[in-house]
VMD Tcl script that draws the C-alpha trace (Angstrom):
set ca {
  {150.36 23.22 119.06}
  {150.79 21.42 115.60}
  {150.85 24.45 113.83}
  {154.09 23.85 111.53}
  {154.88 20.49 112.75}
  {155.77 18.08 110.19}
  {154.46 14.93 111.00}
  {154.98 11.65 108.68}
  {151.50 9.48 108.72}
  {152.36 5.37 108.34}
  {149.44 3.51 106.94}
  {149.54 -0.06 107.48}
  {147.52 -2.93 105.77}
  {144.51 -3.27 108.18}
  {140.84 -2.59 107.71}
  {140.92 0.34 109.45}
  {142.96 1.85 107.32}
  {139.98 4.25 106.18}
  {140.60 6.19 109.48}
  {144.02 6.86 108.77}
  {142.09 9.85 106.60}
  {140.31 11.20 109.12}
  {143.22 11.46 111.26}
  {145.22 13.22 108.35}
  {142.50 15.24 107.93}
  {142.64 16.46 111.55}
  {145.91 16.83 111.47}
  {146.05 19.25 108.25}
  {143.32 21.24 109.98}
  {145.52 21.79 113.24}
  {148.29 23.39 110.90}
  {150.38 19.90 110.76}
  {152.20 19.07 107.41}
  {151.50 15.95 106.71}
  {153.46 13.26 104.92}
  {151.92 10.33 103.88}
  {153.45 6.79 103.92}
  {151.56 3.82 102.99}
  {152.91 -0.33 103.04}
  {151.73 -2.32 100.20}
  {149.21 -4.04 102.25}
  {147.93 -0.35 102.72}
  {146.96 -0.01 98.99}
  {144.56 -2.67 99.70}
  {142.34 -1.03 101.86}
  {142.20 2.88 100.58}
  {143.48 4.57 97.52}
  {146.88 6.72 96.98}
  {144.73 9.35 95.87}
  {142.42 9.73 98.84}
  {145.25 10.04 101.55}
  {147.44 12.26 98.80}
  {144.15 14.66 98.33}
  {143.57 15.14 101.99}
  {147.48 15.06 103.41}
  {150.34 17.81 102.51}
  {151.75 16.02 99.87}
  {150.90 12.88 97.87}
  {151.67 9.41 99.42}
  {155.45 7.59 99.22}
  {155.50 4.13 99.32}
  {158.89 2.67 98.18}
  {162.35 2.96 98.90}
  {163.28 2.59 95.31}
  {160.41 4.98 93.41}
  {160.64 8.38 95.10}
  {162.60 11.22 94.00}
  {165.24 11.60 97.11}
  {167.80 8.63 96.78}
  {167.49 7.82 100.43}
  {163.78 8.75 101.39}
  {163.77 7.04 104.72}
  {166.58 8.65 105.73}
  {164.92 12.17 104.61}
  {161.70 11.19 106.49}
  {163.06 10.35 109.37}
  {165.62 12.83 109.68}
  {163.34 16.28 109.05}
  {159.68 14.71 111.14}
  {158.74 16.31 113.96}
  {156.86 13.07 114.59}
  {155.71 9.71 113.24}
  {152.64 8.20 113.93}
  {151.39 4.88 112.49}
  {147.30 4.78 112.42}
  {146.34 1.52 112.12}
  {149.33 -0.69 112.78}
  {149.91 -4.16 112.03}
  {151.07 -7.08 114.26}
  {153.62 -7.40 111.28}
  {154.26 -3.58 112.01}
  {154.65 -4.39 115.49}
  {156.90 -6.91 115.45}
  {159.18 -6.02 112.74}
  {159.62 -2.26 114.23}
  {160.61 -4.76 117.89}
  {162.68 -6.59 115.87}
  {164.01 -3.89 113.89}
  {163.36 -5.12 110.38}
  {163.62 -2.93 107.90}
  {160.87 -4.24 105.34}
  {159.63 -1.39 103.55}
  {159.72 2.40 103.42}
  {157.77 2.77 106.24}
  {159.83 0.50 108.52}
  {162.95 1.97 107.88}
  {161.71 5.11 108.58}
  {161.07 3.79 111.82}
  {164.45 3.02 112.26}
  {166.00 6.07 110.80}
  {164.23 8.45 113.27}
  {165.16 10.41 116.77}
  {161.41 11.67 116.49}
  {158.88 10.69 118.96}
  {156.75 8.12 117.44}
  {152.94 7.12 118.18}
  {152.28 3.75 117.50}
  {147.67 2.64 117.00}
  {147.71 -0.88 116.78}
  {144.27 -1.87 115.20}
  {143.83 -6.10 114.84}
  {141.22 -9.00 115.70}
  {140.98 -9.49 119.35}
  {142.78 -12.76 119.56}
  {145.82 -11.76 117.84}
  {145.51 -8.44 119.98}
  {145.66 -10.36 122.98}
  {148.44 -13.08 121.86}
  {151.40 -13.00 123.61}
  {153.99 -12.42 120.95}
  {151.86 -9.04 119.93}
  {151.89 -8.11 124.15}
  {155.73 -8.98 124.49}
  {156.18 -6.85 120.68}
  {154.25 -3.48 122.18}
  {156.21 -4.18 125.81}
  {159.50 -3.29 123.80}
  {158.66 -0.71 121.37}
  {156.90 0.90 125.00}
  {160.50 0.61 126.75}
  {162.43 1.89 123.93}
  {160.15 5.24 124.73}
  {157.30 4.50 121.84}
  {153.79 5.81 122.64}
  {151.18 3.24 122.00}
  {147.81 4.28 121.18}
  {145.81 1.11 122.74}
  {143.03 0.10 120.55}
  {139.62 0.03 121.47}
  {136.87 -2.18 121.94}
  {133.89 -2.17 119.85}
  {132.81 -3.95 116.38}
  {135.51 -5.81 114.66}
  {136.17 -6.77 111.14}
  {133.76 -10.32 110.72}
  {130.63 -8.45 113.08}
  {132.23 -9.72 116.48}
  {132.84 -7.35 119.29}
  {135.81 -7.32 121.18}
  {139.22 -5.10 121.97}
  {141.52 -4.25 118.92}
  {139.31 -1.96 117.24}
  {141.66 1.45 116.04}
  {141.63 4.10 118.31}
  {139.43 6.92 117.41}
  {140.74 9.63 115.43}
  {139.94 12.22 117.63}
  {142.24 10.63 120.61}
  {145.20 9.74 117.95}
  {145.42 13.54 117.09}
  {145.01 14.39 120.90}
  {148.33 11.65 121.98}
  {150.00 13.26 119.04}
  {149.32 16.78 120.80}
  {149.77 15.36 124.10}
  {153.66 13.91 123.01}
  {154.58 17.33 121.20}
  {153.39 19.51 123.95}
  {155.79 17.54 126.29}
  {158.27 17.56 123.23}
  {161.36 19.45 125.79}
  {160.64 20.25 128.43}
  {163.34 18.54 130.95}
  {166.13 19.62 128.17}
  {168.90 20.75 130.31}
  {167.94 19.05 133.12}
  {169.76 16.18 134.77}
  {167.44 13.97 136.10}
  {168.75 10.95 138.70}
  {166.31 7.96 138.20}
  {166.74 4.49 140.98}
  {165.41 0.96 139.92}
  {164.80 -2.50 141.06}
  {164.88 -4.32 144.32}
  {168.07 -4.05 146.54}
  {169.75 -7.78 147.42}
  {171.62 -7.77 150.66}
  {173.50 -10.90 150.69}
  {172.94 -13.72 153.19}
  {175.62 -15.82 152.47}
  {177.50 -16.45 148.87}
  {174.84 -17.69 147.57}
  {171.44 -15.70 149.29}
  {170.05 -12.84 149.36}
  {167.41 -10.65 151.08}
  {165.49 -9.31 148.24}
  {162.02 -8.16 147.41}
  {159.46 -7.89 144.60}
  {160.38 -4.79 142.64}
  {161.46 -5.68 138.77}
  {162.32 -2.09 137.90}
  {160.22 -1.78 135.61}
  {158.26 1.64 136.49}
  {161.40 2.81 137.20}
  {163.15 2.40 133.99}
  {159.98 3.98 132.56}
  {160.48 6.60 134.20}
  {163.98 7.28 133.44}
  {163.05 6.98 129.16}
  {160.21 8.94 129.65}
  {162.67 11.60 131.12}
  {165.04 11.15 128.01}
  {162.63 11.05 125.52}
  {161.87 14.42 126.87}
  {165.57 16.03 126.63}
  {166.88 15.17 129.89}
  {170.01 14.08 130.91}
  {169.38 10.41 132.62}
  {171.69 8.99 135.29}
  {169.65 5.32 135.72}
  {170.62 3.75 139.11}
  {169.44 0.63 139.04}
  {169.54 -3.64 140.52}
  {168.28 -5.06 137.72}
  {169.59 -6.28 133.88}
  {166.52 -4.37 131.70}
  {166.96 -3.23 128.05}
  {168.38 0.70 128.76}
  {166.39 3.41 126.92}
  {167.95 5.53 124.41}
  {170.20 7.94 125.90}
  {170.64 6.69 129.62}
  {173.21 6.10 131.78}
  {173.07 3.54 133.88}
  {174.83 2.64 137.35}
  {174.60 -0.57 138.88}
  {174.52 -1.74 141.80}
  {173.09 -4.42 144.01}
  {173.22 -3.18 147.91}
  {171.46 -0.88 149.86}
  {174.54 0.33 150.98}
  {176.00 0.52 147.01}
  {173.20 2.26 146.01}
  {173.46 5.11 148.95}
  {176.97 5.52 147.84}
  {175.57 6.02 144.09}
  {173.05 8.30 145.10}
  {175.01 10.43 147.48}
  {177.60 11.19 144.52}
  {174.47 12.07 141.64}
  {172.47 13.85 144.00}
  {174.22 17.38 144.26}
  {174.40 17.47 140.79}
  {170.57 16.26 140.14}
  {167.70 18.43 139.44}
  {165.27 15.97 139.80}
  {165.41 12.77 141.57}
  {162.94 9.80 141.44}
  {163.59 7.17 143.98}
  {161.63 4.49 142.20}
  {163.56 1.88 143.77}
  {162.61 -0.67 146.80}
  {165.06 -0.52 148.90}
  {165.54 -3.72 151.56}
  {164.49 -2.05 154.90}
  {167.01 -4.60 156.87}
  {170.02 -6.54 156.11}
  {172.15 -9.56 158.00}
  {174.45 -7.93 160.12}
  {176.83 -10.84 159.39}
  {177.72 -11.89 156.12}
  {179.01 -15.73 155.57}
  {181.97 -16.33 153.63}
  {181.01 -19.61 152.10}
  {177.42 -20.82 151.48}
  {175.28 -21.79 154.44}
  {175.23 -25.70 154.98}
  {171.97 -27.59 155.57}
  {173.60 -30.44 157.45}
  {175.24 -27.23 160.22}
  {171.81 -26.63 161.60}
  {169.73 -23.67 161.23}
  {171.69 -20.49 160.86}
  {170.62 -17.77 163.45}
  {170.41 -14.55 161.27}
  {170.57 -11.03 163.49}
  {169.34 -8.34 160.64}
  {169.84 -4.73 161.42}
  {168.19 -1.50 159.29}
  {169.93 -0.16 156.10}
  {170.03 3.74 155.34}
  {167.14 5.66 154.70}
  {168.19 6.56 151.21}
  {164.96 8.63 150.71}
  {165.00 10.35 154.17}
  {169.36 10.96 153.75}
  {168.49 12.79 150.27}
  {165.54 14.91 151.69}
  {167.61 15.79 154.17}
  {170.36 17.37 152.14}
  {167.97 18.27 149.33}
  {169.87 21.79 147.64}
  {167.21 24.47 146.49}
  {165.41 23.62 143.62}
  {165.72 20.40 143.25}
  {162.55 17.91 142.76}
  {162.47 14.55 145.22}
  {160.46 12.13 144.21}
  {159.59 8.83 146.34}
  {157.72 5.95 146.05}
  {155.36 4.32 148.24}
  {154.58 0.78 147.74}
  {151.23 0.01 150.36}
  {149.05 -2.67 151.18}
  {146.85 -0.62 153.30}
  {145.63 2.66 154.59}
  {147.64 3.93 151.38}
  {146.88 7.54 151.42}
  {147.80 8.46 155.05}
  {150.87 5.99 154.88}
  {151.67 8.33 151.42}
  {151.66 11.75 153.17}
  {153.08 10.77 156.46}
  {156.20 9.65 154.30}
  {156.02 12.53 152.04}
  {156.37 14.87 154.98}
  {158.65 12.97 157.25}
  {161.15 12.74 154.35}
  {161.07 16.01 152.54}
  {159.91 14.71 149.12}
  {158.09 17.08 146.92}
  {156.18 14.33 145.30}
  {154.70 10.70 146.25}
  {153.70 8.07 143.89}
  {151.85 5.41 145.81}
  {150.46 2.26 144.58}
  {148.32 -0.76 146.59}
  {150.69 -3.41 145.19}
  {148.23 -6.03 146.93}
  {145.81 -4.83 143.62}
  {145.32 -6.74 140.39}
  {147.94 -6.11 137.82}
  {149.45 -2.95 140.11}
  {153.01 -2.26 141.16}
  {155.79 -5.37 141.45}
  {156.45 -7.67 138.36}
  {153.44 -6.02 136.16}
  {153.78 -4.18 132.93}
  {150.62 -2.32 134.54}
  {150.12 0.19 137.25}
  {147.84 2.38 139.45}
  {149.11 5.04 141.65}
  {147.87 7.95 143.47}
  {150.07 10.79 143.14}
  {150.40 13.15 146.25}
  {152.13 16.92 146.17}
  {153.86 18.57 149.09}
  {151.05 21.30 148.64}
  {148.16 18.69 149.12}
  {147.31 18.03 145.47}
  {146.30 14.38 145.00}
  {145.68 13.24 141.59}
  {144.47 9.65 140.76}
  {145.86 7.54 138.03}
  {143.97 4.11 137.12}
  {145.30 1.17 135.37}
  {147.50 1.51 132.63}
  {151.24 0.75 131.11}
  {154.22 2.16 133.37}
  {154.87 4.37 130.56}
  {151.86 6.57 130.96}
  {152.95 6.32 134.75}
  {155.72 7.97 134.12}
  {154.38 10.73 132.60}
  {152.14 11.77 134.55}
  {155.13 11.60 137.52}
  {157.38 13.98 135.09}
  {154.60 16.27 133.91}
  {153.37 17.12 138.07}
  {157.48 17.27 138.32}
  {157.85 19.90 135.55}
  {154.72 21.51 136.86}
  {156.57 21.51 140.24}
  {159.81 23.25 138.89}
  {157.63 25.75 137.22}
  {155.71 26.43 140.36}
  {159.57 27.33 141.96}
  {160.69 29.89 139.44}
  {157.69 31.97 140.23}
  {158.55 35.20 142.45}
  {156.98 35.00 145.82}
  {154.60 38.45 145.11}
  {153.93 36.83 141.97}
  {152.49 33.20 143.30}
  {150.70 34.54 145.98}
  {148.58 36.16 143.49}
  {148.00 33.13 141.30}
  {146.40 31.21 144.48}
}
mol new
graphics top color blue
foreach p $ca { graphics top sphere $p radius 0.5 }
foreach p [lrange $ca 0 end-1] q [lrange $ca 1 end] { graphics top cylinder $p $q radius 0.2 }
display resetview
């Protein structure tokens, strides 16, 4: 799997530093070419000589020193993948910032590769929330982060921002590459955010949903060669690559969705969509002083059940399921009754799961009875295990009929 990949290895100034030779060790082994980059603070902690011995070729460190004019550019251009093992909270906020500080950094920036971020730092500045807010965007721009562990620190205190070990760095960096593809060609429809059916000029019917997993989902699909088409309610940063439609309505969504969908080949209906709206819409605003306003609400369209229903051959339909209780039957009574190939349900009434969280927890149910069980963790993780079941899914179509019968 990393047999021939070309991998450039950023080395930050942090105590952990000392692993960043293990994991270029383990890389070298698995067939990887490795090409070293170490910050100034780096040289610090371990030798030039140490990483040079054990990588493909000795360490760079300047933008002025090497022998290519333009070695960012070089680096970033030919990598199969960049990982930086440990990184920084200066790392971390000057890649979110895009500063570019030293070779490393603008390597960063000069890239279309997939890059692994391993923050390593003392707990407290771990846990501040300028370093949270920094690993939020570099996680949706499509960056993998490699969260640290807990265990002994620098000082003899115990706590979480220890490096990740090296044998679960090398395993993300196989995990990323063996997606690498694998929806190129594809185009995949992706719905976000909470639909707002207006009240009156000024109010709306709305709901919880930031849009978050959704918008996940949709870089996780373009960091993996798809096509996006992002349909979404809500004003996020857009990932690399995406399209995005918006819209506000139930009703303006539909008409979205109805005009993507015969061209999709996957579709992720990661939205909340409002399950009623006023039937009567006031012109002006609502006035305190004309008494309590009577409002009649009728349904909106069942997006989700409309798109099952027309679903072409081939295509993957994924739904959502946001539950408070019983949330396994609720998830396969809704993946049958509306044709979906896939469910991704979450207990939203859970700590840190589902609406307004960077986090979630979902259970993930196939048409073919397959449940798989994700706990806690960053929307981007979510949304790969949603597109890997999906590719899975797609892969599971192609087979001949004689054929799949015999792999049962």
């Amino acid at each position: 799997m990393l047999a021939g990949k070309r991998i450039v290895l950023g080395v930050t100034g942090g105590i952990a530093a000392y692993k960043a030779v293990e994991v270029s060790r383990r890389l070298v082994d698995a067939g990887a070419h490795v090409v070293p980059v170490m910050t100034a603070g780096a040289e610090h902690f371990i030798g030039r000589t140490t990483l040079s011995a054990l990588a493909s070729e000795p360490v760079q460190t300047s933008l002025w020193d090497e022998a290519s004019p333009i070695p960012h550019t070089l680096l970033g251009q030919t990598a199969d993948l960049i990982v930086v093992a440990p990184a920084t909270a200066r790392l971390l906020a000057a890649y979110a910032a895009g500063l570019s500080t030293d070779l490393l950094t603008n390597v960063l920036l000069a890239t279309r590769a997939p890059v692994v971020v391993c923050p390593a730092m003392h707990t407290e500045m771990w846990e501040h929330p300028a370093v949270q807010a920094n690993v939020a965007t570099l996680r949706s721009r499509g960056v993998h982060i490699v969260e640290p562990e807990e265990g002994r620190l620098a000082g003899g205190d115990v706590g979480a921002g220890r490096l990740a070990a090296p044998e679960r760095i090398v395993a993300a960096i196989e995990a990323v590459l063996s997606a690498g593809d694998d929806l190129a060609g594809l185009h995949v429809v992706v719905s976000a955010g909470g639909t707002r059916e207006p009240i009156d000029a000024v109010r709306v019917i709305a709901n919880r949903s930031s849009g978050k997993q959704g918008y996940a989902v949709a870089a996780e699909a373009a960091a993996r060669g798809a096509r996006v088409t992002l349909v979404s309610t809500v004003d996020l940063p857009v990932p690399g690559g995406v399209v995005v439609r918006t819209v506000e309505t139930a009703a303006q969504m539909q008409a979205a969705l109805t005009e993507l969908a015969p061209s999709a080949d996957v579709i992720v209906m990661a939205a909340a969509v409002a399950d009623f709206r006023p039937v009567v819409v006031a012109a002006g605003k609502l006035k305190k002083d004309q008494g309590i306003p009577q409002i009649v609400l009728e349904p909106t369209p069942d997006i989700l059940a409309g798109l099952g229903a027309s679903k072409p051959a081939g295509q993957v339909l994924v739904g959502f399921a946001a539950e408070t209780s019983d949330l396994l039957a609720n998830a396969e009574s809704k993946l049958q009754r509306k044709n979906l190939d896939l469910i991704v349900a979450n207990d939203v009434a859970a700590p840190g799961v589902g609406f307004q969280h960077d986090t979630n927890a979902v259970t993930l149910v196939q048409r073919g009875g397959e449940v798989d069980t994700i706990a806690l963790t960053d929307k981007r993780s979510i949304a790969r295990a949603i597109l890997t079941i999906v590719v899975g899914i797609r892969a599971a179509s192609t087979i001949p009929n004689s054929k799949r019968s015999l792999t049962k």
